[in-house]
N, C-alpha and C positions, 0 to 999 in steps of 0.2 A: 542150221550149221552146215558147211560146205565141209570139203577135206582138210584132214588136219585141223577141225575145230575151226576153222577160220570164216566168222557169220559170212553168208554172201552179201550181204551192203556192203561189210568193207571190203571184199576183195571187188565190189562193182568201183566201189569208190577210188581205189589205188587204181584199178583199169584207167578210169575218167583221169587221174591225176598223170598217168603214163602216159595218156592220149594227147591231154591239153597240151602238158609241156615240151612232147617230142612234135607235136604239129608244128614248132621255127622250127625243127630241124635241127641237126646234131652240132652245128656249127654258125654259128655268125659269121659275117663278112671278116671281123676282126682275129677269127680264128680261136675265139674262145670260148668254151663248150658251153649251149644256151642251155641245156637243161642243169646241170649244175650250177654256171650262171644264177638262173632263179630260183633255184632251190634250195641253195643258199642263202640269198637275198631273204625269202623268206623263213627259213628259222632263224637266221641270224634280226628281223623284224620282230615274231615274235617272243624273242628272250628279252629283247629290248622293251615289248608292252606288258610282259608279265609282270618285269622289274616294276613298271609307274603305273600298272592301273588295277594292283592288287586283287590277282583275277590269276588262274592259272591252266594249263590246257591240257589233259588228258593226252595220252600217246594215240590211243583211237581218234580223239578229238586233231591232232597236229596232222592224218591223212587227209581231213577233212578240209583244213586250213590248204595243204596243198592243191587238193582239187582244185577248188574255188578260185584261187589265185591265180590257175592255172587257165581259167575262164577270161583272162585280162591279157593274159602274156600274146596275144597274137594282139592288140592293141598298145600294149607297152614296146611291143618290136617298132608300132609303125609309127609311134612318136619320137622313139629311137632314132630313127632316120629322117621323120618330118622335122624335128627340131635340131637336130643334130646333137641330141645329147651325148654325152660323155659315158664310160663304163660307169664314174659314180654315179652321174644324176640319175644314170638308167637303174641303178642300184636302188638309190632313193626314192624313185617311181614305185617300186616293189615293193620298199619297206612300208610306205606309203596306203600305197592298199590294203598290202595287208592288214596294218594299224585300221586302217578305218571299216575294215571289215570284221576284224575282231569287238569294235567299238562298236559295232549296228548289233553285234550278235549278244556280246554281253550286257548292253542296255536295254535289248529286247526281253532279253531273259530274267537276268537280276537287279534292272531297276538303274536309276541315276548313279546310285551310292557303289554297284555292282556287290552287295551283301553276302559275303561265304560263294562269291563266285567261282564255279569250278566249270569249264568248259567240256563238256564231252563230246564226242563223235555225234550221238545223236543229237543233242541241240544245234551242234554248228550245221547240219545238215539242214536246220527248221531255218535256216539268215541265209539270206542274197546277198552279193556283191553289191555295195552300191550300186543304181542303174549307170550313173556315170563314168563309172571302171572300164566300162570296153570302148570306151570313146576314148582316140587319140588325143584330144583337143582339151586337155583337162592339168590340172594342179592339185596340190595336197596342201591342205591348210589345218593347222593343228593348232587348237585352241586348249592351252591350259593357265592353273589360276590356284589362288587360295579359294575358291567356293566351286569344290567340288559338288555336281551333280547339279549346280545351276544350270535353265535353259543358255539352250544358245539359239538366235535365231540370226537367219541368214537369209540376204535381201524381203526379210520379213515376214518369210516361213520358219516356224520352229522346226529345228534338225537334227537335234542334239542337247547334249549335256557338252559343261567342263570337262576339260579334258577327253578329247574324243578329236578324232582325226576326220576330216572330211575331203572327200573328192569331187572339186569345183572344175567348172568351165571356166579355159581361159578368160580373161578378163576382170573387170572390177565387179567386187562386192561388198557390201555394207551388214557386217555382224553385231550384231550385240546381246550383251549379259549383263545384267546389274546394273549397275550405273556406266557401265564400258560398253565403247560405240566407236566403230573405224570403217572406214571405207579402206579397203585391202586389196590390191591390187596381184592376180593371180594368173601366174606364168608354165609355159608347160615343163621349166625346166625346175619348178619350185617345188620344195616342201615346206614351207613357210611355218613356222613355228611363232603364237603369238599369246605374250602372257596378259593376264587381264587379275590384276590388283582393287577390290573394292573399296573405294573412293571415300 
């Protein structure tokens, strides 16, 4: 325990989260404050996956979400400007990650089904970002369905479950679940949403 009772991980961890997301810098070109900007974006993502994937995040566990996020935000700037997104898209980039960050961590942890999933500081600390989060050149593709916790595999590595968000490389890719099978076409300004009904 540090001062005031406050463990030193989490006070290391809010550093790392104060560092990541003040490295854009106080201001965007557009003159709208990046750290709020994303910090934002990001809880306002995870209220959104706690709602659909019956899974919920400790207050120690939400500084942990921000660090991590905050590990992407100098890649999310530069696709910002490389694709010319928009304040939304740039929004949904964020919400984006984070979704599919929370989705590696709680799959990791509690299984396909996510069972009595309760996220804490410490597990989210044990999950990486996707590797593909700090590349500019990337989309969000979010797979859900009536058969929860079925595989998903993608371009014919298994990656995932239903319902679970993933960060591709621009371009076309070929997913499939059960008897569901598409070639999906993946853009940097997308978060594509794709439901999959068994046949």
């Amino acid at each position: 325990m540090g001062r005031f009772g406050v463990p030193k991980r989490m006070r290391l961890v809010c550093a790392l989260a104060a560092i990541a997301f003040g490295s854009l810098g106080e201001r965007r070109v557009d003159g709208s404050q990046t750290l709020e900007h994303f910090m934002g974006a990001t809880r306002d993502a995870q209220t959104e996956w706690t709602s659909t994937r019956n899974c919920r995040v400790t207050p120690d566990g939400e500084k942990v979400v921000q660090a991590r996020v905050g590990e992407a935000t100098s890649a999310i700037a530069l696709k910002t400007q490389k694709y010319g997104l928009t304040k939304k898209e740039e929004v949904a980039a964020i919400k984006g990650v984070t979704k599919a960050y929370l989705d590696v961590a709680s799959v990791q942890e509690f299984g396909p089904f996510r069972k009595d999933c309760v996220l804490t500081g410490l597990l989210l600390e044990r999950a990486s970002l996707p590797p593909l989060a700090t590349s500019p050149d990337t989309g969000i593709l979010e797979i859900d369905g009536l058969q929860t916790g079925a595989d998903i595999f993608i371009d014919g590595d298994r990656k995932g479950v239903i319902r679970q968000a993933f960060v591709l490389s621009v371009g076309p890719h070929r997913w499939k679940t059960m008897k569901c099978e598409e070639i999906v076409q993946v853009a940097a300004k997308d978060d594509k949403k794709l439901f999959c009904r068994k046949k």
